[in-house]
C-alpha positions in Angstrom: 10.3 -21.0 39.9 12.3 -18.8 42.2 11.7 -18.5 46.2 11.7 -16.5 48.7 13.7 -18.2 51.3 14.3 -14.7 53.8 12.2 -11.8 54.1 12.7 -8.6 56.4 10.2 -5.6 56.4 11.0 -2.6 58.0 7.3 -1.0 58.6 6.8 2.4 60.4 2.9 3.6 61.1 2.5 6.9 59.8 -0.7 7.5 61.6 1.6 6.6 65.0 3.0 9.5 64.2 7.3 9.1 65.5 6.7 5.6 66.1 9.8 3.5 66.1 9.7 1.2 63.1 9.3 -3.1 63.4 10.9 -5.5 61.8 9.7 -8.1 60.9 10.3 -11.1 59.3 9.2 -13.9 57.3 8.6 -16.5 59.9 6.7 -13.9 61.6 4.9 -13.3 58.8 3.8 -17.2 58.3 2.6 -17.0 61.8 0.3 -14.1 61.3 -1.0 -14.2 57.9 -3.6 -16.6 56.4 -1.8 -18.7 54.3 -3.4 -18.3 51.1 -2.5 -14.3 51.1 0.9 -14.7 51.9 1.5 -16.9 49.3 0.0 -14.4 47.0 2.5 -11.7 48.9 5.7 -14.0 48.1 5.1 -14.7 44.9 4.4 -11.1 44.1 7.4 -10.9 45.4 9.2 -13.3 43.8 8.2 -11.6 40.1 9.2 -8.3 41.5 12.7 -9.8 43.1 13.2 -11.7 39.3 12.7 -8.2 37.4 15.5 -6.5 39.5 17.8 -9.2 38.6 17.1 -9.0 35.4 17.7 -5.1 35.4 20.9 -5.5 37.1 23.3 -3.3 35.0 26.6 -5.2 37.0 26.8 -2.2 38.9 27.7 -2.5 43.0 24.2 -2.0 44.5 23.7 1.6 46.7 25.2 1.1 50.5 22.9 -1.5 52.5 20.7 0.8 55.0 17.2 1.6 55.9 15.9 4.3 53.6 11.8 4.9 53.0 9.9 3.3 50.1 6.9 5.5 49.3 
């Protein structure tokens, strides 16, 4: 089974309204969330991560940058 091994999220409260966004990161993450759910986060994850790859038509992937998810 795959792993994640690095994990960034860039999170931005809508309801802050113009907040600046947080990072955070996966050791951050470890520290704040019960165990048991973020296990059940990464390995979400990790079947969403193996689906891209799977996808991946050998094209260059879009510029690196910070653009929203909805």
């Amino acid at each position: 089974m795959a792993k994640i091994t690095r994990l960034l999220i860039v999170f931005e409260d809508e309801m802050a309204g113009g907040s600046q966004p947080r990072f955070i990161n996966l050791p951050a993450m470890q520290r704040a969330v019960r165990p048991e759910r973020l296990a059940e986060i990464l390995e979400d994850l990790v079947f969403a991560c193996q689906d891209v790859v799977a996808g991946d038509d050998g094209r260059p992937p879009a510029p690196a940058g910070l653009r929203r998810v909805k």
